[in-house]
C-alpha positions in Angstrom: 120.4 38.8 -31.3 118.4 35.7 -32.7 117.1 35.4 -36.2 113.7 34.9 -37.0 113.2 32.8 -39.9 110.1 32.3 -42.2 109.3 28.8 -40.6 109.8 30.2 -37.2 107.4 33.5 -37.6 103.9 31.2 -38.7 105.1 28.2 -36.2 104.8 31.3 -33.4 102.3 33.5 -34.9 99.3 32.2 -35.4 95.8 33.9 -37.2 94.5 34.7 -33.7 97.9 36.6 -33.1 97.0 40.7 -32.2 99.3 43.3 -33.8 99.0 45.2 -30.0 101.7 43.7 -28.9 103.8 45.6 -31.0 102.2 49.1 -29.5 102.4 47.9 -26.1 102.2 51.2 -24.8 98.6 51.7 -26.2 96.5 48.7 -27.0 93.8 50.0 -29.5 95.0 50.0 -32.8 93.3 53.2 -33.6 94.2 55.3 -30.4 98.1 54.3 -30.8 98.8 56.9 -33.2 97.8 59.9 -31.1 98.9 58.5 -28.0 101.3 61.8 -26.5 103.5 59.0 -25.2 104.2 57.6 -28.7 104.6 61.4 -30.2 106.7 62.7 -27.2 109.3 59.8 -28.0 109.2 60.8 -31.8 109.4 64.5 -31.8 112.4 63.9 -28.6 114.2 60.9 -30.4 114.2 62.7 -34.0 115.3 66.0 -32.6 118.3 64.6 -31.2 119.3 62.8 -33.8 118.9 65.0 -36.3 120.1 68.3 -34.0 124.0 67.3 -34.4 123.9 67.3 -38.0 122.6 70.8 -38.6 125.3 72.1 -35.6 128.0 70.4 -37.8 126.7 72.2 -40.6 126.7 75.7 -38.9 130.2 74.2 -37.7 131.1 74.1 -41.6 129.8 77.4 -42.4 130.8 79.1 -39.2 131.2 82.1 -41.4 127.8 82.2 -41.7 126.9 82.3 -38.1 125.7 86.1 -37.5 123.7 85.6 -40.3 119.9 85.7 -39.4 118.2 84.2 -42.8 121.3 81.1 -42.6 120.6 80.7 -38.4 116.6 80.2 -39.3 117.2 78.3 -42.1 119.0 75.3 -40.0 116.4 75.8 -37.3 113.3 75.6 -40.0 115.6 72.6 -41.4 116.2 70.8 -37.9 112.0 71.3 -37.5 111.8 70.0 -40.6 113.1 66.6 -40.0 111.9 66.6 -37.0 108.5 66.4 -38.9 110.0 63.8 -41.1 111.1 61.3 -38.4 107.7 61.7 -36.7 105.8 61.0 -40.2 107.6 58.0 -40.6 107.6 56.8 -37.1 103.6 57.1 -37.3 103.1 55.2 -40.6 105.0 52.7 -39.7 102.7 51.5 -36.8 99.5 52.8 -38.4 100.3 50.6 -41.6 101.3 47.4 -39.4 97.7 47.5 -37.8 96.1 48.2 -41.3 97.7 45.2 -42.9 96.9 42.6 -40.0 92.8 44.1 -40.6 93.1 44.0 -44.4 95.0 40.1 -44.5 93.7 38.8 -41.3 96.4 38.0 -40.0 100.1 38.7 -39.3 102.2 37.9 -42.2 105.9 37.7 -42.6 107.1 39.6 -45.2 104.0 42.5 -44.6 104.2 42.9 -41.1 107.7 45.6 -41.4 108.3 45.2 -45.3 105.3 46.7 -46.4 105.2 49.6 -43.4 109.2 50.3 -43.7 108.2 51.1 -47.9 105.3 52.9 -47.3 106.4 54.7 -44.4 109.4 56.1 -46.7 106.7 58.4 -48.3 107.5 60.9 -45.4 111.0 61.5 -46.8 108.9 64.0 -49.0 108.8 66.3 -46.2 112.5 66.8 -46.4 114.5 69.2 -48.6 115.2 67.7 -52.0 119.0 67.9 -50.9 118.0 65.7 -48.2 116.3 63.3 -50.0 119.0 62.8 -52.3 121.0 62.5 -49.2 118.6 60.0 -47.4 117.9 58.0 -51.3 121.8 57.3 -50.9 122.6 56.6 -47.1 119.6 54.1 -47.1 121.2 52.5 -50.4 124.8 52.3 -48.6 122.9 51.0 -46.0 121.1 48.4 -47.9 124.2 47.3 -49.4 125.9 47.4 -46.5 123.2 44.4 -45.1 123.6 42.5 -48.2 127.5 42.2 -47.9 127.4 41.7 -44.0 124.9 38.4 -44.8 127.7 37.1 -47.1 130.4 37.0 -44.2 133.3 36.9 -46.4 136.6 36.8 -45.0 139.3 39.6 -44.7 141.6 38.0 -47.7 138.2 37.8 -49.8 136.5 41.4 -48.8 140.1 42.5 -49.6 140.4 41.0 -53.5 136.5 42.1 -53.9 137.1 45.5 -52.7 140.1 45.7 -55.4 138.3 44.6 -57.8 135.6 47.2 -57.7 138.2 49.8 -56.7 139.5 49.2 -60.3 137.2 49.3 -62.2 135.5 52.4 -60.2 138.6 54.0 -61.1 138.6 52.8 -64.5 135.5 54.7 -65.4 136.3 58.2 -63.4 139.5 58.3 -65.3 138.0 57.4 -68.7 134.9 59.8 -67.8 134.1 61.9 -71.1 131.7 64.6 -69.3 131.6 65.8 -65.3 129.6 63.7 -62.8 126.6 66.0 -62.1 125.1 63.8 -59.6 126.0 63.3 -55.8 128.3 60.3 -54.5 130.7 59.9 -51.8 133.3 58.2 -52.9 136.5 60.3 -51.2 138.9 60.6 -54.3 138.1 61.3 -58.0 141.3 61.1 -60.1 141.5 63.9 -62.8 140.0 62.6 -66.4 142.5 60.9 -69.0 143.7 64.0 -71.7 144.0 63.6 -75.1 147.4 63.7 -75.9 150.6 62.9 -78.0 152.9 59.8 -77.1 155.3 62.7 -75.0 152.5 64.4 -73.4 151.2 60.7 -72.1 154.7 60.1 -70.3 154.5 62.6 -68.4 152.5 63.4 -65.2 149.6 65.7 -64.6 150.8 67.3 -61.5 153.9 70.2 -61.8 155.5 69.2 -58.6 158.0 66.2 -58.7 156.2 62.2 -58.4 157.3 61.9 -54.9 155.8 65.0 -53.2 152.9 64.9 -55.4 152.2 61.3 -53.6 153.6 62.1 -50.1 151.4 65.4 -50.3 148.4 63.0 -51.7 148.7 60.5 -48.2 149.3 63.6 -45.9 146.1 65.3 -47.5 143.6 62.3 -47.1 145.2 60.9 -44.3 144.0 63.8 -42.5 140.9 63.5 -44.1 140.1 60.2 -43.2 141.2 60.5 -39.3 138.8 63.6 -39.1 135.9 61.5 -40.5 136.7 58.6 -38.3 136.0 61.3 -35.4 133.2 63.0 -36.9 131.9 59.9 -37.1 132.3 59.4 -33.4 131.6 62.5 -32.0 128.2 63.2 -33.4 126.2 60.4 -31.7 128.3 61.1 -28.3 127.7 64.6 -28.5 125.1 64.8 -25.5 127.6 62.5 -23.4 130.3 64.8 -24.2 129.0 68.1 -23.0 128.1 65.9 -19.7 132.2 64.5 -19.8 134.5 66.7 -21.9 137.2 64.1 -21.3 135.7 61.3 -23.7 136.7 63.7 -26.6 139.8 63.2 -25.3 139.8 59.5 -25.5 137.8 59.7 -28.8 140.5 62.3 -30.5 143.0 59.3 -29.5 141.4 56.6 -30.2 143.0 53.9 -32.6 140.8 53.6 -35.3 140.9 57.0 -35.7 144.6 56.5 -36.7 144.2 53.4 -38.8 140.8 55.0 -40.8 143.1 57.4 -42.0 146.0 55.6 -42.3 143.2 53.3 -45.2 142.4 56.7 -46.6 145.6 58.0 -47.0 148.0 54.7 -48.2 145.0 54.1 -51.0 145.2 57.5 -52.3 148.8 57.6 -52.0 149.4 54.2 -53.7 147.1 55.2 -56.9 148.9 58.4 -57.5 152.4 56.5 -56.8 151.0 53.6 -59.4 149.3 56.2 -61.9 152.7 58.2 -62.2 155.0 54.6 -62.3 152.6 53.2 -65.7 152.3 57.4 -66.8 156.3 57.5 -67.4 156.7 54.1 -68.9 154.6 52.4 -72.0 153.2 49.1 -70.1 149.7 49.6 -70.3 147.8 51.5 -72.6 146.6 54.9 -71.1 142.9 53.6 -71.2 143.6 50.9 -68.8 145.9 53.0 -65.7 142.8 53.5 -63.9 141.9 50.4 -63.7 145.2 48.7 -62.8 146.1 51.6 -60.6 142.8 51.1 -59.0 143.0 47.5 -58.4 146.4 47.6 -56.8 145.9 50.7 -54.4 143.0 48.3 -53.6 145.0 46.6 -51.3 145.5 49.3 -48.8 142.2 47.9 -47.5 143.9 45.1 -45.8 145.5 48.2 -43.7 142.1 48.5 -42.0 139.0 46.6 -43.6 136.0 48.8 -43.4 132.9 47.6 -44.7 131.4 51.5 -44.9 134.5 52.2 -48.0 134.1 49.1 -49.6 129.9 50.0 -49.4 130.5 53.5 -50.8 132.9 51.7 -53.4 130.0 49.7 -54.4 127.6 51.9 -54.6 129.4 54.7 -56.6 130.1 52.1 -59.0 126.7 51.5 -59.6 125.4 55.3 -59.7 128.2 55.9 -62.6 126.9 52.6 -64.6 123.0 54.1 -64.3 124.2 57.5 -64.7 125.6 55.5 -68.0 122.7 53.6 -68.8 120.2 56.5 -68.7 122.3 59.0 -70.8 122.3 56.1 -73.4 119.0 55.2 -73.3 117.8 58.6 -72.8 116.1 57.9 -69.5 114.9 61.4 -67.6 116.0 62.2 -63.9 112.7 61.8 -62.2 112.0 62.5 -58.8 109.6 58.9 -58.5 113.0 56.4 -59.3 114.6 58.0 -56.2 112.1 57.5 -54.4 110.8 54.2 -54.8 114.5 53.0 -54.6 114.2 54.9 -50.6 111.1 53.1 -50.0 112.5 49.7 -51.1 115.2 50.5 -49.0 113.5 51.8 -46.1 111.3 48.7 -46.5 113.9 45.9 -46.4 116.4 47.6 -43.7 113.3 47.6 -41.5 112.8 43.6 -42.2 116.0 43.1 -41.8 116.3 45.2 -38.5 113.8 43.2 -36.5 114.3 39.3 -38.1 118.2 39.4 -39.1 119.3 42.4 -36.6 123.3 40.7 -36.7 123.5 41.4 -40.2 122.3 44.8 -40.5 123.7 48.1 -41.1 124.6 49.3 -37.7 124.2 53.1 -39.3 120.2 51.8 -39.8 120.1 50.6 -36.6 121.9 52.8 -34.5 119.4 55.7 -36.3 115.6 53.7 -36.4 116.7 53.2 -32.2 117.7 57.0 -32.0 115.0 59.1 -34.2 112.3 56.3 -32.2 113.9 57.8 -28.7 114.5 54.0 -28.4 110.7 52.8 -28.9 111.5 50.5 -31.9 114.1 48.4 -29.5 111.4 47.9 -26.8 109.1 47.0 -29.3 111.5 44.4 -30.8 112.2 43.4 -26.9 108.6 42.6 -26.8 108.0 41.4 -30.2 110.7 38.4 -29.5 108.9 37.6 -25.7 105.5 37.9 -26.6 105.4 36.1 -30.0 108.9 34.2 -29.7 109.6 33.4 -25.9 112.8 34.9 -26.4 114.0 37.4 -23.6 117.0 40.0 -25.3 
């Protein structure tokens, strides 16, 4: 897909340039938004998407299943986002019209910045728990973007990743209190004891070194390789009940193997490494995270997955605020997640239509799903009718 630069966008778009290109399935700006075309393909594209999520959560909590109040619950939640992806879809469109009537013209930055951040308002339709969910996905995502414009190589993405993976480790070992916020980093080693110089030689676990770390890599390779096919499964999901057999293929697949075998050689190395510098006196106690954490690092090599290194990155980050505000006594408000969605939400969207190599297929794959494929047709026309160039 081509990138449209700055230059490019106000050679091409001039100030007698109309927005209706964009809604090309209704022309007036005003009628667009209660066009039953345009909300047919919102209420059918967020349904979908959102509709395998809450069946791998009544999946999870099959237990639950005969249980009316949980059943309505997932169906109120599942009409819930529904609502949510149609909110945004809307604003989006509505606020691209009202800033080419307010500044004239169309504008680079305002034409998707500006409606991608104000469009994350509808967010507040969701459960808290999903906006906490959605504040952290769209970060990921975000970061995600930013590392895929850097292109760095595997050997590089490979020393970076170890480098954060030590000293993310570094601070969940040295943690003084419990993390009370969500993240999903995969494995959170147990906090360093106070202890005498015997007690610090020897290891947490009761079971010997070498079936505490075998146990460790069995443990999260399984986790990762049922991830890897979570991961798969839920978009294909419609295609599957059509053709059982791709779950075949997609239980089989490769990657499955080889995100699990990333999972499962990372955690396996740090407990190997943690227990090796636990029994001898080479580094001070205060420092085994970290140098335990670099070094398992380089299981990443195994299979190089931006999505780890992202969640890497970003956990990092929540435990240095989390740090920052219990210093400088800044109060959890609702208003700091949210603007950090709607600077997300805004960017990504940018990024989607004038960079769309670089960003976060997740993103992507979800603004083309939840929009029952509208936003690709309108980036389709977008590029011909302002660009000349046919996708």
């Amino acid at each position: 897909m081509p990138a449209i630069s700055k230059e490019l966008f106000y050679e091409k778009v001039t100030d007698d340039t109309s927005c209706n290109v964009i809604h090309y399935w209704e022309k007036d700006c005003l009628k667009k938004n209660f066009s039953w075309y345009f909300i047919k393909n919102l209420i059918l594209g967020s349904g979908k998407f959102f509709l395998p999520v809450y069946i791998l959560k009544l999946a999870l909590n099959y237990k639950k299943a005969k249980d009316k109040k949980f059943l309505l619950s997932l169906i109120l939640s599942e009409a819930r986002s529904i609502i949510y992806g149609i909110a945004m879809g809307e604003m989006i469109v509505a606020t691209m019209c009202f800033n080419r009537a307010i500044l004239g013209r169309l504008h680079y930055y305002p034409i998707l910045f500006i409606p991608g951040a104000i469009s994350g308002l509808s967010v507040l339709i969701e459960s808290k728990e999903n906006q906490i969910l959605d504040a952290l996905i769209f970060f990921n995502s975000l970061v995600e973007t930013v590392l895929n414009k850097l292109q760095l190589s595997v050997k590089m993405e490979t020393f970076a990743f170890m480098l954060v993976s030590g000293a993310l480790m570094s601070i969940l070992e040295n943690r003084k209190k419990d993390i009370k916020f969500m993240y999903l980093w995969f494995y959170t080693p147990q906090r360093i004891q106070q202890a005498d110089d015997k007690q610090n030689r020897s290891c947490i676990h009761k079971e010997s070194c070498f079936e505490y770390v075998y146990k460790g890599f069995g443990k999260y390779f399984a986790l990762g390789y049922a991830v890897n096919i979570v991961r798969s499964v839920l978009p294909r999901m419609g295609r599957m009940v059509q053709k059982p057999s791709l779950l075949v293929r997609l239980l089989l697949n490769k990657s499955n193997f080889l995100f699990g075998l990333l999972i499962g050689s990372y955690t396996g190395l740090y407990k190997l490494i943690s227990c090796y510098l636990n029994k001898t006196s080479v580094v001070k106690k205060e420092f085994r995270g970290l140098i335990s954490g670099f070094l398992s690092g380089a299981a990443y090599a195994i299979y190089p997955s931006v999505q780890v290194f992202v969640i890497a990155i970003t956990t990092l980050l929540q435990l240095i605020y989390d740090h920052i505000a219990i210093t400088l006594k800044i109060t959890d408000s609702f208003w700091q997640r949210q603007l950090l969605f709607m600077f997300c939400h805004g960017y990504l969207l940018h990024n989607k239509m004038f960079f769309s190599e670089t960003c976060s297929p997740y993103y992507s794959k979800m603004i083309d799903a939840c929009t029952n494929n509208l936003s690709y047709h309108m980036y389709r026309k977008l590029l011909k009718e302002y660009f000349g160039i046919v996708v």
